[in-house]
C-alpha atoms as an extended CHARMM CRD file, in Angstrom:
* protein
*
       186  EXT
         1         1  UNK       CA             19.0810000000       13.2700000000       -4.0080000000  PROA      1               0.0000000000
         2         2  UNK       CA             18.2330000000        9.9450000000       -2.8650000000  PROA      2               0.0000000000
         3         3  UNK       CA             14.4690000000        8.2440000000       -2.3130000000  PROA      3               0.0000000000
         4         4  UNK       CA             14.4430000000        5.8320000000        0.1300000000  PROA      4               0.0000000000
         5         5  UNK       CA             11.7360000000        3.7370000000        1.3890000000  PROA      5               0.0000000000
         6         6  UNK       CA             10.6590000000        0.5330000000        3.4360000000  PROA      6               0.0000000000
         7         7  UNK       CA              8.6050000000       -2.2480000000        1.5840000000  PROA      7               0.0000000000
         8         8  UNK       CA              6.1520000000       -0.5690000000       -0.8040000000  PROA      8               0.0000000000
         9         9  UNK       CA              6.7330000000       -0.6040000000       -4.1310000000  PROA      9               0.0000000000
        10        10  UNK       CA              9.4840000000       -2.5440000000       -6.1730000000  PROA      10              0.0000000000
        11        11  UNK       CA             12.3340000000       -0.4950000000       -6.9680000000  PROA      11              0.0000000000
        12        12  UNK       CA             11.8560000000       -0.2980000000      -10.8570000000  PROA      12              0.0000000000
        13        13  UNK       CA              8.4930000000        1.0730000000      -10.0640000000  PROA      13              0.0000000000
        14        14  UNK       CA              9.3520000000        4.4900000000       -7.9470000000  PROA      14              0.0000000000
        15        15  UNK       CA             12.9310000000        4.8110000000      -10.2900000000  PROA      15              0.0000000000
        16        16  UNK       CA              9.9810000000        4.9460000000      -12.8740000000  PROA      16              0.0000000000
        17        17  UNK       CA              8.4120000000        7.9750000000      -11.3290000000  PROA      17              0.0000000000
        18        18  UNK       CA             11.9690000000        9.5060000000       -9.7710000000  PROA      18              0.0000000000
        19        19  UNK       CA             13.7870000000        9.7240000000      -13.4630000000  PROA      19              0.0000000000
        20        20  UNK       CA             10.6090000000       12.0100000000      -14.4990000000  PROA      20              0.0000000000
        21        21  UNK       CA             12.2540000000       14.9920000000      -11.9790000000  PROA      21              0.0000000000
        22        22  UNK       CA             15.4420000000       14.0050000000      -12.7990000000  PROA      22              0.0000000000
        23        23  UNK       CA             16.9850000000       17.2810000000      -14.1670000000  PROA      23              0.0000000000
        24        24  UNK       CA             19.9610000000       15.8990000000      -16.0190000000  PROA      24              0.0000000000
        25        25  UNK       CA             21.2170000000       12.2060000000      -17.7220000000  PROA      25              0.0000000000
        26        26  UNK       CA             24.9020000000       11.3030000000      -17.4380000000  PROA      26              0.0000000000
        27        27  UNK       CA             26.4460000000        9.8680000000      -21.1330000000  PROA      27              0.0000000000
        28        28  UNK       CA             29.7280000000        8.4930000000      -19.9740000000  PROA      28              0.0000000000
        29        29  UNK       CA             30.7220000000        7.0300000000      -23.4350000000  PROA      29              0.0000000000
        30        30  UNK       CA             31.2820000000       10.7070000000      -24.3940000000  PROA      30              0.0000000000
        31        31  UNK       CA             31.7630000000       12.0870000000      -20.4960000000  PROA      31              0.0000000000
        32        32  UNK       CA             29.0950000000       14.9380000000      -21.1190000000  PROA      32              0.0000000000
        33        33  UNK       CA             25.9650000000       15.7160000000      -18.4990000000  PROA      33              0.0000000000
        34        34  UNK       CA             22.6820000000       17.0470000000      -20.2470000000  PROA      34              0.0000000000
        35        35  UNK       CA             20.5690000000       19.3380000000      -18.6890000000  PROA      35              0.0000000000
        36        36  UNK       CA             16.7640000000       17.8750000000      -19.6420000000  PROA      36              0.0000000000
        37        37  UNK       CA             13.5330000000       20.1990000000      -19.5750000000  PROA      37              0.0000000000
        38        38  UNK       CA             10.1640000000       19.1830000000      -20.4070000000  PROA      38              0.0000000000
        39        39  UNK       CA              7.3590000000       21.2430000000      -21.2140000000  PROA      39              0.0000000000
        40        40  UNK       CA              4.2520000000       21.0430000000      -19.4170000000  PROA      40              0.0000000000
        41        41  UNK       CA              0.9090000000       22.2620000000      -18.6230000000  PROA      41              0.0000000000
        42        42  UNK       CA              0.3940000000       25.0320000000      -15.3220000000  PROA      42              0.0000000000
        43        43  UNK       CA             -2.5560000000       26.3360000000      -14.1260000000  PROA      43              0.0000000000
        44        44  UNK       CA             -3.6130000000       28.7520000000      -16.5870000000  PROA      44              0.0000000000
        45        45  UNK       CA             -3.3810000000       26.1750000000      -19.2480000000  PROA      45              0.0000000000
        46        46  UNK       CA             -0.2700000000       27.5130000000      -20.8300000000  PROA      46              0.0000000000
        47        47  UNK       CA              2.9160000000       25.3800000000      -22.1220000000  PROA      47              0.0000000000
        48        48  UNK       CA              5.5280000000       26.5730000000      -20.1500000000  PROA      48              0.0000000000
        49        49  UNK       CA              9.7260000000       24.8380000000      -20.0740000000  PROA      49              0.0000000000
        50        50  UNK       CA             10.6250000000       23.1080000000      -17.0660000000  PROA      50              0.0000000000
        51        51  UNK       CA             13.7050000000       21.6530000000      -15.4630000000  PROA      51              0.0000000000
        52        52  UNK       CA             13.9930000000       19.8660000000      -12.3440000000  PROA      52              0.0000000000
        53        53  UNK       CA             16.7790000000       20.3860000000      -10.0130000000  PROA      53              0.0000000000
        54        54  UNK       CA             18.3550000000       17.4550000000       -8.8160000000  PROA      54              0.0000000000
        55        55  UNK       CA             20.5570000000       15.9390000000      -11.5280000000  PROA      55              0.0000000000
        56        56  UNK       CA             20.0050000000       12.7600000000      -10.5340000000  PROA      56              0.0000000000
        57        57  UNK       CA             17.9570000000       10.9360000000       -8.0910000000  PROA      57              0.0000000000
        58        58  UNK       CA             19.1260000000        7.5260000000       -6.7840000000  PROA      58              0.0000000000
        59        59  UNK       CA             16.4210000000        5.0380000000       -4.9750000000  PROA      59              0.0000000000
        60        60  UNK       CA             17.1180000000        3.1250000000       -2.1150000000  PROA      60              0.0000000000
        61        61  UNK       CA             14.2720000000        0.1140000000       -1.1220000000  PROA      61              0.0000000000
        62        62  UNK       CA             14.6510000000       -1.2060000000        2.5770000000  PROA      62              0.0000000000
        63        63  UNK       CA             13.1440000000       -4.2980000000        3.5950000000  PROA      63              0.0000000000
        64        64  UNK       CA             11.0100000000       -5.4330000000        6.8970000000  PROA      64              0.0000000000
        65        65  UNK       CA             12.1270000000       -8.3700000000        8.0350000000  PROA      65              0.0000000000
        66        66  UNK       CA              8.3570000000       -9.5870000000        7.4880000000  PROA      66              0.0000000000
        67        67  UNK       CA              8.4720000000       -9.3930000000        4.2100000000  PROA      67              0.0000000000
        68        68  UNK       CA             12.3590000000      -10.8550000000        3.6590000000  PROA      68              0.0000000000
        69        69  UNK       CA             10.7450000000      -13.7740000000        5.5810000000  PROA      69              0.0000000000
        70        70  UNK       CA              7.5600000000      -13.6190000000        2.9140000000  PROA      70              0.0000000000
        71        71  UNK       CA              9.6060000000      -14.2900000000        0.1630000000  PROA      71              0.0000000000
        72        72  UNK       CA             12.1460000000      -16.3240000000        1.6590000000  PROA      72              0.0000000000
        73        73  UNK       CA              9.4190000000      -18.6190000000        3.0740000000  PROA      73              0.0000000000
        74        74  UNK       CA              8.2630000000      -19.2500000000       -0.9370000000  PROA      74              0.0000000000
        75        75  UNK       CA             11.9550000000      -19.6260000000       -1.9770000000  PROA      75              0.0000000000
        76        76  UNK       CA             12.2700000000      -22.0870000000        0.3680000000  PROA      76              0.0000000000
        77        77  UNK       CA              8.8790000000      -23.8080000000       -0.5010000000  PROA      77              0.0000000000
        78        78  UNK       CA              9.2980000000      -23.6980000000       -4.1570000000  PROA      78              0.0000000000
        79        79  UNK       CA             12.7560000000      -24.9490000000       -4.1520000000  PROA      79              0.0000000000
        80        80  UNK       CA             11.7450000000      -27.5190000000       -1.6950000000  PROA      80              0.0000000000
        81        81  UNK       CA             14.5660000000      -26.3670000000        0.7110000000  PROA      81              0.0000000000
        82        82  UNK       CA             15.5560000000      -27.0650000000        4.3260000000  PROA      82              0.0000000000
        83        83  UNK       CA             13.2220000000      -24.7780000000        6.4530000000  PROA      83              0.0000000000
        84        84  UNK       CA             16.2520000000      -24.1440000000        8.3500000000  PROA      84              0.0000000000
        85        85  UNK       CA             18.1350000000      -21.7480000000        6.1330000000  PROA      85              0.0000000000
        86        86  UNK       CA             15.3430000000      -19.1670000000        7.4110000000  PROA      86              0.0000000000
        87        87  UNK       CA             16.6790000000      -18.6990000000       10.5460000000  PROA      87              0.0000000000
        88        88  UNK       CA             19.5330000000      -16.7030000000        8.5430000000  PROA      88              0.0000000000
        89        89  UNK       CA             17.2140000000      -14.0080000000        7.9150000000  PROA      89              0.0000000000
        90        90  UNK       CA             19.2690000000      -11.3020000000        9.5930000000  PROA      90              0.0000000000
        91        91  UNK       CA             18.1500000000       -7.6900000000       10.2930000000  PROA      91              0.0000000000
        92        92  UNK       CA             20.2100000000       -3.8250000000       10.7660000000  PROA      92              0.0000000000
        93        93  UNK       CA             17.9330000000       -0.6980000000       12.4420000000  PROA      93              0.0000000000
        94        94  UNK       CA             16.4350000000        0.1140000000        9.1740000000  PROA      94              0.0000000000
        95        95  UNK       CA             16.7730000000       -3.3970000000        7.0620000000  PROA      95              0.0000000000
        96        96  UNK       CA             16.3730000000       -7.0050000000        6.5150000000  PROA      96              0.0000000000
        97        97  UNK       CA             17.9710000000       -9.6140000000        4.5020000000  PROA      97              0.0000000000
        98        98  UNK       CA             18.6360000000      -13.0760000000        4.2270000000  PROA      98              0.0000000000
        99        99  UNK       CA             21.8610000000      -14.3560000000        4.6390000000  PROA      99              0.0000000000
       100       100  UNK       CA             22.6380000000      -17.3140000000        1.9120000000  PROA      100             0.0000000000
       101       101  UNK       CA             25.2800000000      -15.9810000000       -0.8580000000  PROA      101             0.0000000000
       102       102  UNK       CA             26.9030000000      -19.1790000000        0.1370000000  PROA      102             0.0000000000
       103       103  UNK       CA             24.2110000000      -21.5400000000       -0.7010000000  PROA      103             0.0000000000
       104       104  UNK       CA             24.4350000000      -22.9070000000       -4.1210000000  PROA      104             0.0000000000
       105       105  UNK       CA             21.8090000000      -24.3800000000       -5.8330000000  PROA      105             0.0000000000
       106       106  UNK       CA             23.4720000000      -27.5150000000       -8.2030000000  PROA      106             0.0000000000
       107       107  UNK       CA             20.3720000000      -27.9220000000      -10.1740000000  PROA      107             0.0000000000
       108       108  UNK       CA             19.4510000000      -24.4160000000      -11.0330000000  PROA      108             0.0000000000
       109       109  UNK       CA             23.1570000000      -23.4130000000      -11.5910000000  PROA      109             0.0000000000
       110       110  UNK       CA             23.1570000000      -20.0890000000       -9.3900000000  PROA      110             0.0000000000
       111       111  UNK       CA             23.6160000000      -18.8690000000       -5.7470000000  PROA      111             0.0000000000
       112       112  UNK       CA             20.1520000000      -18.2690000000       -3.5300000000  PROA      112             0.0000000000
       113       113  UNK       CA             20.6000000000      -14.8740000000       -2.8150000000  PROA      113             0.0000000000
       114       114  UNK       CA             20.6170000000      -14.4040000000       -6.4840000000  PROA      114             0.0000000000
       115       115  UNK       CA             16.7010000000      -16.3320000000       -6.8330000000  PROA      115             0.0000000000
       116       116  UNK       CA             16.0990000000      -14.9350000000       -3.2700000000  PROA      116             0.0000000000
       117       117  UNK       CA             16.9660000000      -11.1220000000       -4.8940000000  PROA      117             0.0000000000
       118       118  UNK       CA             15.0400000000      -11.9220000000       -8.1680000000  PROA      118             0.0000000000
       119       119  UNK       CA             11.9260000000      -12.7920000000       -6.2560000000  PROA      119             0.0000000000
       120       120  UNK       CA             12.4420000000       -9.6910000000       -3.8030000000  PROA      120             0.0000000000
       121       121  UNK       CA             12.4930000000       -7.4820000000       -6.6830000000  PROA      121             0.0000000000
       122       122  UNK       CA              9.3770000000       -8.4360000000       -7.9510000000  PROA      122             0.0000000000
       123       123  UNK       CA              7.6520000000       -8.2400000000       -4.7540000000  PROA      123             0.0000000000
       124       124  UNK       CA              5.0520000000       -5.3740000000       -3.3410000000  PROA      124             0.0000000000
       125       125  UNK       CA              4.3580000000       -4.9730000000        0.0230000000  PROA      125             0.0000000000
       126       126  UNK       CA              1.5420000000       -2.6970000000        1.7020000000  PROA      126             0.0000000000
       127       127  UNK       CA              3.1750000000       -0.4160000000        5.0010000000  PROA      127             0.0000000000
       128       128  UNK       CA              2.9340000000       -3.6110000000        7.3270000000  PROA      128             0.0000000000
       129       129  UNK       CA              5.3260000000       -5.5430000000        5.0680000000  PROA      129             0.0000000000
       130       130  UNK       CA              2.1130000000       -7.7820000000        3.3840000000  PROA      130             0.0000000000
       131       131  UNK       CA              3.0190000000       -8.9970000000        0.1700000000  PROA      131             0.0000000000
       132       132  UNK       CA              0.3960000000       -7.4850000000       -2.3890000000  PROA      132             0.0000000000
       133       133  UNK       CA             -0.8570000000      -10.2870000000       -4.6540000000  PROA      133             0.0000000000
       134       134  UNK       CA             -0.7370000000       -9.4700000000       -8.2450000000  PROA      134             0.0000000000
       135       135  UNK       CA             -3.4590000000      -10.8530000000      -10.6460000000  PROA      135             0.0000000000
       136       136  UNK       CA             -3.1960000000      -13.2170000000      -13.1420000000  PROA      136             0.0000000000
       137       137  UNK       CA             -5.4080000000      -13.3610000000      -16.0290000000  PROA      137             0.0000000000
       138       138  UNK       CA             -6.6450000000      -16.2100000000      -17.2230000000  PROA      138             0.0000000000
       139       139  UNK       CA             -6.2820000000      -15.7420000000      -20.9450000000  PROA      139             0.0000000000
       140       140  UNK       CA             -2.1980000000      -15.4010000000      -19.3290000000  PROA      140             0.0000000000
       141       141  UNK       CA             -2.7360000000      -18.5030000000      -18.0290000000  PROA      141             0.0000000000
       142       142  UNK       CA             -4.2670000000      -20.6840000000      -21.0070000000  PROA      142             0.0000000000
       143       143  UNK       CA             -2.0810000000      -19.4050000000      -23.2650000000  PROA      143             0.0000000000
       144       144  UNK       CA              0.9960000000      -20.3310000000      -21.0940000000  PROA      144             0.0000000000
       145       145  UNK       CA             -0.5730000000      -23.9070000000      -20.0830000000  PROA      145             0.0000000000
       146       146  UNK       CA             -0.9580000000      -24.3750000000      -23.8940000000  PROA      146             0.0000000000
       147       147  UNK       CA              3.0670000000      -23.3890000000      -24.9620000000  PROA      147             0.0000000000
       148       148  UNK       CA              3.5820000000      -26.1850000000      -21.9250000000  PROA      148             0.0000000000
       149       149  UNK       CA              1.3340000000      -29.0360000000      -23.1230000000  PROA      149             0.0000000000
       150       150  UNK       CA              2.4870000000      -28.2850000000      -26.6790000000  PROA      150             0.0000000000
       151       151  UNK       CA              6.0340000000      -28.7870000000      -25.7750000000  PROA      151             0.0000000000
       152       152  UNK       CA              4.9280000000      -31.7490000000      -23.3670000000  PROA      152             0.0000000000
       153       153  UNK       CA              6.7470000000      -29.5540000000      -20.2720000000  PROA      153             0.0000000000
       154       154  UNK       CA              4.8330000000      -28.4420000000      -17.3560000000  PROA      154             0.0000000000
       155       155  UNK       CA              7.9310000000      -26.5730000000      -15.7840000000  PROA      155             0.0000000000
       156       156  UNK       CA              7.6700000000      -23.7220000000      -18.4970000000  PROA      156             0.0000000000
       157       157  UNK       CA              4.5790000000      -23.2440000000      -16.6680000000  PROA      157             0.0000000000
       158       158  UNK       CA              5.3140000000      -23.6870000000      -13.1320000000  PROA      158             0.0000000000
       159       159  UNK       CA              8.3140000000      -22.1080000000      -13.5290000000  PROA      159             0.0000000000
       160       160  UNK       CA              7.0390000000      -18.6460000000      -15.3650000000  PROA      160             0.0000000000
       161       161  UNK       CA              4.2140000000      -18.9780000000      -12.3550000000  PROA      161             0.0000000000
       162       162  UNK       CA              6.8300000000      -18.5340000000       -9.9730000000  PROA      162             0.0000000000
       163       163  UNK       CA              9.0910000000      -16.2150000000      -11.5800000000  PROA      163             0.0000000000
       164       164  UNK       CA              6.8860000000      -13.7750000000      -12.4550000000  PROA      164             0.0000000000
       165       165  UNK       CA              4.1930000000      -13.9960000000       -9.8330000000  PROA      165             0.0000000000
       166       166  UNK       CA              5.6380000000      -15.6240000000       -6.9550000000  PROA      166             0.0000000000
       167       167  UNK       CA              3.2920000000      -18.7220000000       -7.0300000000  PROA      167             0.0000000000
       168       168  UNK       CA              4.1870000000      -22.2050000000       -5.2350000000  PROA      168             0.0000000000
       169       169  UNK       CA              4.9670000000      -24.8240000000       -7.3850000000  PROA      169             0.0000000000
       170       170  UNK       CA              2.4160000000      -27.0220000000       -5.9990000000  PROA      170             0.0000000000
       171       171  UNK       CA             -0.0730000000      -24.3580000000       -6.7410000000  PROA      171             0.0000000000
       172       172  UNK       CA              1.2440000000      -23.7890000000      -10.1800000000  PROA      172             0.0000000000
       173       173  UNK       CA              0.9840000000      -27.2030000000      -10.7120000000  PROA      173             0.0000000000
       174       174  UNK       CA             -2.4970000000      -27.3650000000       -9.9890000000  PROA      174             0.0000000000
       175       175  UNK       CA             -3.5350000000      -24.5530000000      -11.9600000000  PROA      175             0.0000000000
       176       176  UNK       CA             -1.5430000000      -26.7410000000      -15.0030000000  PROA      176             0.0000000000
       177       177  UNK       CA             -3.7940000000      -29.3350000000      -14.3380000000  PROA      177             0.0000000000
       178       178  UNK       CA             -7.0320000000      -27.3990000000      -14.6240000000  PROA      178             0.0000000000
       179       179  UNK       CA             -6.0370000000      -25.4400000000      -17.7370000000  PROA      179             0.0000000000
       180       180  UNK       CA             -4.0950000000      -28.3120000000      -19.5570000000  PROA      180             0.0000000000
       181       181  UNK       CA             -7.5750000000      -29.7870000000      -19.4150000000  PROA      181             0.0000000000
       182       182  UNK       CA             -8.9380000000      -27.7220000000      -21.8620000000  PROA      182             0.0000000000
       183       183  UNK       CA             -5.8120000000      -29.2890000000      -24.4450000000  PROA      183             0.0000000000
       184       184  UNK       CA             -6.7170000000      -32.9940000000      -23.8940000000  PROA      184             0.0000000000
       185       185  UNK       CA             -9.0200000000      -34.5810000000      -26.3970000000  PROA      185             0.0000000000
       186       186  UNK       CA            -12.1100000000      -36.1580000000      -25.0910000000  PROA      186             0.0000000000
């Protein structure tokens, strides 16, 4: 059985959810499938055995080519790339992607499809390809702008910014600024 879906949800997320209904695992160290059951709760209240039926369900995420621009767009911005490697944002009947496997970036020793892919795998996106914002707390935030003013090294904190949350550098870098503040003596 395979899930497949456009946008939404990162992958990790609905394999999350899938592998619950899975209704066997695979070890192939010792080349043996295991049949799983779970025991649950029906209507009357009662513990009853269950196993699913599909022995293993694989997830397939498509992407609008709204949302491969999205992302691309920040790559682009936070890498402070040429604008015109987004006009290789390429698209099938039921996907997107952008086309730069042959882009290498010297100073952070990898290709851009590989940051590109890191970044897309992080990213929601409501039905209209949107990208959903996550929140960042601010205790997150002070504690990270203090491990960066402690080691004197504002791109642990840009660079986590980005990484996990997607946030421009130059916003990062402003949000250093404001909670670095609160390191400084007076």
């Amino acid at each position: 059985m395979t899930v497949r879906w456009t946008d939404g949800p990162t992958k990790k997320r609905v394999k999350a959810i899938c592998e619950y209904f899975e209704g066997s695992r695979f070890d192939g160290m010792n080349d043996i499938q295991t049949i799983i059951s779970r025991y649950e709760i029906n209507d009357k209240g009662e513990q009853v055995r269950v196993t699913y039926g599909p022995n293993h369900i694989f997830t397939e995420r498509y992407t609008s080519e709204k949302l491969v621009r999205t992302v691309a767009e920040n790559v682009v911005s936070y890498y402070d790339l040429d604008k015109a490697l987004l006009e290789r944002i390429k698209t099938t009947k039921v996907d997107a992607f952008w086309d730069v496997s042959d882009v290498w970036l010297e100073k952070e020793s990898e290709a851009l499809d590989i940051l590109f892919n890191r970044a897309m795998n992080k990213t929601e996106a409501d039905a209209d390809g949107n990208v959903i914002k996550k929140r960042v707390s601010s205790g997150y935030l002070k504690n990270l702008a203090a491990k960066a003013f402690a080691q004197d090294d504002t791109t642990i904190f840009t660079d986590e910014l980005y990484r996990r949350y997607e946030i421009k550098k130059a916003d990062a870098e402003m949000l250093y600024l404001q909670y670095s503040r609160l390191f400084q003596k007076h």
